[in-house]
KOLTIPA-537677 format. One record per residue (C-alpha): residue number from 1; residue in one letter; x, y, z negated. Coordinates in Angstrom, 1 decimal. Layout:
N
<r><k>NUM</k><r>A</r><X>X</X><Y>Y</Y><Z>Z</Z></r>
...
//
This chain:
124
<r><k>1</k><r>X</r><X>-10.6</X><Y>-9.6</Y><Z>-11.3</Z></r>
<r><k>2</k><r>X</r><X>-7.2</X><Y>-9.1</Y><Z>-10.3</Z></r>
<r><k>3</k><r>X</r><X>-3.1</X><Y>-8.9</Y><Z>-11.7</Z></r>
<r><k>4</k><r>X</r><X>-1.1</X><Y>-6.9</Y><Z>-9.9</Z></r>
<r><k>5</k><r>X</r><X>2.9</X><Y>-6.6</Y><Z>-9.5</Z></r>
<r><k>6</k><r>X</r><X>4.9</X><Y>-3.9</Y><Z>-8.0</Z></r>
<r><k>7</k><r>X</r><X>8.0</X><Y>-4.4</Y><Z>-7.0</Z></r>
<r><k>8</k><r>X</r><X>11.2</X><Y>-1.8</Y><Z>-5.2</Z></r>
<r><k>9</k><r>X</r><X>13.5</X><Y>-3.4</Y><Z>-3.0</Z></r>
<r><k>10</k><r>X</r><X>16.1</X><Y>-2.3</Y><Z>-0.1</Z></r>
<r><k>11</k><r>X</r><X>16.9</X><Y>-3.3</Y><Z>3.2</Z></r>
<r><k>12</k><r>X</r><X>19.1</X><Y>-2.4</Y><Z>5.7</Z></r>
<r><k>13</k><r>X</r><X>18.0</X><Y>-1.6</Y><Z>9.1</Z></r>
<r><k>14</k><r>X</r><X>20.3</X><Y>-0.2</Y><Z>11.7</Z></r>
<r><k>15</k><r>X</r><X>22.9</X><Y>0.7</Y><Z>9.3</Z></r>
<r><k>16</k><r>X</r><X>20.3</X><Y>2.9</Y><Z>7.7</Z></r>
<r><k>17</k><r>X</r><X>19.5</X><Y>1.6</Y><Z>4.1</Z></r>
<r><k>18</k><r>X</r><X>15.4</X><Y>1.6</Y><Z>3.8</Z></r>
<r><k>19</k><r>X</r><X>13.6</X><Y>1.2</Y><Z>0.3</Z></r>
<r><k>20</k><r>X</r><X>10.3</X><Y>-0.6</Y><Z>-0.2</Z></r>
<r><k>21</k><r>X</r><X>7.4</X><Y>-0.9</Y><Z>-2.3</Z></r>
<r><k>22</k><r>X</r><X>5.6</X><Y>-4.1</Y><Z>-2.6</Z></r>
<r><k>23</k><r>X</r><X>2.5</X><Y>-4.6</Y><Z>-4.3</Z></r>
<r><k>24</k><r>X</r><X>1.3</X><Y>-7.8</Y><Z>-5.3</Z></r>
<r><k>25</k><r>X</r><X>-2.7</X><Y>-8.8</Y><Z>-6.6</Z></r>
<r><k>26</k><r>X</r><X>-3.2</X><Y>-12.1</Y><Z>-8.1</Z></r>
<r><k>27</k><r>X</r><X>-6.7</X><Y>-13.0</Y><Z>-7.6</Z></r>
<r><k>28</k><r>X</r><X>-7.9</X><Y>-14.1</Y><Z>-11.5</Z></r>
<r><k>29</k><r>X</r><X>-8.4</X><Y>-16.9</Y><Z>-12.5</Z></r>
<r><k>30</k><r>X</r><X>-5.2</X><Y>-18.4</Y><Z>-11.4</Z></r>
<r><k>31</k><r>X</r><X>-6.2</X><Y>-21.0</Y><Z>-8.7</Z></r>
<r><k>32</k><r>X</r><X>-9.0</X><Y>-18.6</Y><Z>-7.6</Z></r>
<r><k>33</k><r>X</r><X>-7.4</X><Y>-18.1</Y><Z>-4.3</Z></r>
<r><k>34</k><r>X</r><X>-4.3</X><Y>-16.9</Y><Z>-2.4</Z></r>
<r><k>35</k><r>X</r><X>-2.2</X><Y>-13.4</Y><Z>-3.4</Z></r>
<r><k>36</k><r>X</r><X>-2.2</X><Y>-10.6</Y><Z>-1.3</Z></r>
<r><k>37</k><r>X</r><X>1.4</X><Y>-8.5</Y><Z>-0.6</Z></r>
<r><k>38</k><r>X</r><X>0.7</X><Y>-5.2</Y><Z>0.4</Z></r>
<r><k>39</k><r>X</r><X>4.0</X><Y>-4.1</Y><Z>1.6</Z></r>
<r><k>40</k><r>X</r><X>5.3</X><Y>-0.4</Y><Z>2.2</Z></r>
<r><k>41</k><r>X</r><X>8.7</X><Y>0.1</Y><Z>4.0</Z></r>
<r><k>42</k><r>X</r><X>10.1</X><Y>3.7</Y><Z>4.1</Z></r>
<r><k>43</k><r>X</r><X>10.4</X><Y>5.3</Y><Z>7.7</Z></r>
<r><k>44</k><r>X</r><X>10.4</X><Y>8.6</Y><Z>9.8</Z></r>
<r><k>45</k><r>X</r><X>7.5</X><Y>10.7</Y><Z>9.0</Z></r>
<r><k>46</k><r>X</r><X>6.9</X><Y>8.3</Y><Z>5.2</Z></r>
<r><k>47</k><r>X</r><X>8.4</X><Y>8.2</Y><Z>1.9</Z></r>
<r><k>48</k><r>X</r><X>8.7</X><Y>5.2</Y><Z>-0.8</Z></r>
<r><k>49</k><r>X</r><X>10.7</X><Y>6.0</Y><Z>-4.2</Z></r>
<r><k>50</k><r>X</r><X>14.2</X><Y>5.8</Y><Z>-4.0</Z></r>
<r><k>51</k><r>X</r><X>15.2</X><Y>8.4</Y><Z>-7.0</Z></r>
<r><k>52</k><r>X</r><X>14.9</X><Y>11.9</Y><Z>-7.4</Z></r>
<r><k>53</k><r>X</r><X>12.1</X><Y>13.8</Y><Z>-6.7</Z></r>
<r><k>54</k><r>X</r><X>9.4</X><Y>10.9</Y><Z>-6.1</Z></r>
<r><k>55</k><r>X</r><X>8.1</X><Y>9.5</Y><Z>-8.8</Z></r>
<r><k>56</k><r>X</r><X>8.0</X><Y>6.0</Y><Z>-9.3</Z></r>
<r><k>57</k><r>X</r><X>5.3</X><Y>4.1</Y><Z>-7.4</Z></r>
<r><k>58</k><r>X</r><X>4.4</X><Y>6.9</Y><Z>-5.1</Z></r>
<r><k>59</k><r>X</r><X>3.9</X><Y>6.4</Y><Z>-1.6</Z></r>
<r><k>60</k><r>X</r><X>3.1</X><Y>8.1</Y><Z>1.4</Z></r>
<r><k>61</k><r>X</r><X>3.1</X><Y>10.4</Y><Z>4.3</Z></r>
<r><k>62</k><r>X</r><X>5.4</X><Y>12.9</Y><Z>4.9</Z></r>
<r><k>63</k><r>X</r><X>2.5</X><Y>15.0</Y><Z>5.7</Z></r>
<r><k>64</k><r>X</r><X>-0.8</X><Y>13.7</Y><Z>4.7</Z></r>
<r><k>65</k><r>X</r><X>-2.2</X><Y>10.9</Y><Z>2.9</Z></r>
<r><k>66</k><r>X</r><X>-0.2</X><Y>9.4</Y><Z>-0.7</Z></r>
<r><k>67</k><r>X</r><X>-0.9</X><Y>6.9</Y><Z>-3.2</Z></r>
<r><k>68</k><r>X</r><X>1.0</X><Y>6.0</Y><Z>-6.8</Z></r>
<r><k>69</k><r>X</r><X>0.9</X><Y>2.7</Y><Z>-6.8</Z></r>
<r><k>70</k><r>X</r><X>0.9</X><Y>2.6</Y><Z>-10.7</Z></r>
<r><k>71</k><r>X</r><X>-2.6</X><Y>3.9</Y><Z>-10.7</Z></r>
<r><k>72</k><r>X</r><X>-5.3</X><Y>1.0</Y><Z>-10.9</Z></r>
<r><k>73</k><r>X</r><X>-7.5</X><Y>3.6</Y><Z>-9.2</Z></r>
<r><k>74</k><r>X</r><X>-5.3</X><Y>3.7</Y><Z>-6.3</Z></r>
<r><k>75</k><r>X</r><X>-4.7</X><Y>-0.1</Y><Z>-6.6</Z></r>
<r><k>76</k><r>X</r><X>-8.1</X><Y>-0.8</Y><Z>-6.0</Z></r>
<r><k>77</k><r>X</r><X>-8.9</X><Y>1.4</Y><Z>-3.5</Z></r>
<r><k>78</k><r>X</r><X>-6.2</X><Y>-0.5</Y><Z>-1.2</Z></r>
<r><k>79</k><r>X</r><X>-7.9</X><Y>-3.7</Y><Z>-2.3</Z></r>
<r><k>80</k><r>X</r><X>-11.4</X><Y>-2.7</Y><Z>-1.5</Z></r>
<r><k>81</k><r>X</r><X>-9.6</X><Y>-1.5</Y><Z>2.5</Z></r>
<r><k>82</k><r>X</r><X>-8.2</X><Y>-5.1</Y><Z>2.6</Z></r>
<r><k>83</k><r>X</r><X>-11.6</X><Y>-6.5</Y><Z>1.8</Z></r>
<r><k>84</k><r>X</r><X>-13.1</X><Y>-4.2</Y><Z>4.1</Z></r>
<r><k>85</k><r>X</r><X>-11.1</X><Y>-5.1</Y><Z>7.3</Z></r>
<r><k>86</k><r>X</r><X>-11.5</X><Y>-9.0</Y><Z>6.3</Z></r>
<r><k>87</k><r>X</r><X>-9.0</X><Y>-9.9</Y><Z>3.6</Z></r>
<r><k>88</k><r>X</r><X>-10.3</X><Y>-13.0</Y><Z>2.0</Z></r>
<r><k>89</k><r>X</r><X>-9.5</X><Y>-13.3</Y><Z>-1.3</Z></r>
<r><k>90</k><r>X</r><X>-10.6</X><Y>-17.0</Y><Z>-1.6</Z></r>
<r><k>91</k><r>X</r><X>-8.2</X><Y>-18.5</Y><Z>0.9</Z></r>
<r><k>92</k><r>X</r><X>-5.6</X><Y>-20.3</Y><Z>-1.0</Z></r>
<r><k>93</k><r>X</r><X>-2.3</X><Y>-19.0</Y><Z>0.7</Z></r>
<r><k>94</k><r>X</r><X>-0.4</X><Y>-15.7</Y><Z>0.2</Z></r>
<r><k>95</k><r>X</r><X>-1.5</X><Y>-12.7</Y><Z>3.1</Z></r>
<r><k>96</k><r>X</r><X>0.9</X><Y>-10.1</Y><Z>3.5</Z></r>
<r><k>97</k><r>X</r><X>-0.1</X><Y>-7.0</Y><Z>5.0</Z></r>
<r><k>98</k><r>X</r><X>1.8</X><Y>-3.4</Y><Z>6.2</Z></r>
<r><k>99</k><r>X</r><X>0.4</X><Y>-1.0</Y><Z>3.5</Z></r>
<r><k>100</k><r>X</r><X>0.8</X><Y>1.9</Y><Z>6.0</Z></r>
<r><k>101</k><r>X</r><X>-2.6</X><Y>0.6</Y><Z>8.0</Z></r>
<r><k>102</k><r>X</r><X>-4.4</X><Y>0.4</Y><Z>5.0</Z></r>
<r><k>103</k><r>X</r><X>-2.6</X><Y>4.0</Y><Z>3.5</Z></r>
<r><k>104</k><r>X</r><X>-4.9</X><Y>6.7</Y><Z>5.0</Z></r>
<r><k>105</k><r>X</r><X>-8.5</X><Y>5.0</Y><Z>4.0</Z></r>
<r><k>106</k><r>X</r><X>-7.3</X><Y>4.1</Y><Z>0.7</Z></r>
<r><k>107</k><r>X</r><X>-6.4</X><Y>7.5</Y><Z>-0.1</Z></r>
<r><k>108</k><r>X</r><X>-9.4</X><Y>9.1</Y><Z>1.3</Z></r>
<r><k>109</k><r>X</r><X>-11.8</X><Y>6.7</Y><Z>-0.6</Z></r>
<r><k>110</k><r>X</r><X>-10.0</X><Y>8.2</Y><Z>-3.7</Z></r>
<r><k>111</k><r>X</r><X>-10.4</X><Y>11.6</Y><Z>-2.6</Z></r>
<r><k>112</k><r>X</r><X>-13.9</X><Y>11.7</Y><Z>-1.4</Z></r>
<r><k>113</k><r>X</r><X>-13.3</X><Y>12.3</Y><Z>1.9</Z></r>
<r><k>114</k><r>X</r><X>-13.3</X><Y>11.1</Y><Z>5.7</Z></r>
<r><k>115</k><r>X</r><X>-10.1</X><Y>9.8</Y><Z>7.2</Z></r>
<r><k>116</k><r>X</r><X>-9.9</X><Y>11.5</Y><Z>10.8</Z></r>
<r><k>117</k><r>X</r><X>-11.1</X><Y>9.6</Y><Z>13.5</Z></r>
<r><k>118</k><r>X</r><X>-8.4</X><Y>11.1</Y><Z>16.2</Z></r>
<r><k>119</k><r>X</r><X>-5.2</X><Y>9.3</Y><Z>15.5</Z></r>
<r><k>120</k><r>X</r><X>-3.8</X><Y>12.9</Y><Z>16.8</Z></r>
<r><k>121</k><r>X</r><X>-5.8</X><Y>14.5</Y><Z>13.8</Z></r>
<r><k>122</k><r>X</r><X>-3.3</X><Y>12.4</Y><Z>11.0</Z></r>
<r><k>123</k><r>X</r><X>-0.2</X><Y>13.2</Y><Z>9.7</Z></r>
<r><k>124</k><r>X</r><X>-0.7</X><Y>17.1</Y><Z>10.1</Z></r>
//
């Protein structure tokens, strides 16, 4: 079992002010193991919330794959990708990883579906 935390923050970058979305699982019970920070910074071709018209917790690509991080479904379906590509939920410190690499499978496990093979195929 896990707790999760989501959390919006900004950066600047460049001059360029950049929102982010962090979401945060708390293996249970306390002590169990380490946290894992799954971190989404916005970007050209993305989108995190930053007011009007995204809704709070969404994320995703400009065009193609999106999560709302307020859904337990899509929370777990980015903590079953971690597991997947060797996240180990045991070790006792915190992991943080770039939610964008784990955006595309996590969304497709929700939806029933393949993610594309051909890098060139995403995004579209």
């Amino acid at each position: 079992m896990y707790l999760w935390t989501l959390r919006h923050s900004h950066s600047v970058v460049d001059n360029s002010r950049s929102c982010c979305e962090t979401l945060t699982l708390y293996p249970q019970p306390a002590g169990g193991g380490g946290p894992l920070r799954i971190v989404f910074t916005g970007g050209p071709g993305r989108y995190v919330p930053g007011g009007a018209p995204l809704g709070s917790g969404d994320v995703g690509y400009i065009r193609g794959a999106s999560l709302n991080l307020h859904e337990p479904g899509a929370v777990r379906a980015l903590l079953d990708v971690a597991l997947a590509r060797g996240w180990q939920p045991e070790v006792r410190r915190m992991v943080e990883i770039d939610g964008w690499s784990l955006l595309e499978a996590a969304a497709a496990a929700r939806a029933g579906t393949a993610v594309p093979a051909d890098p060139k195929d995403r995004h579209r």
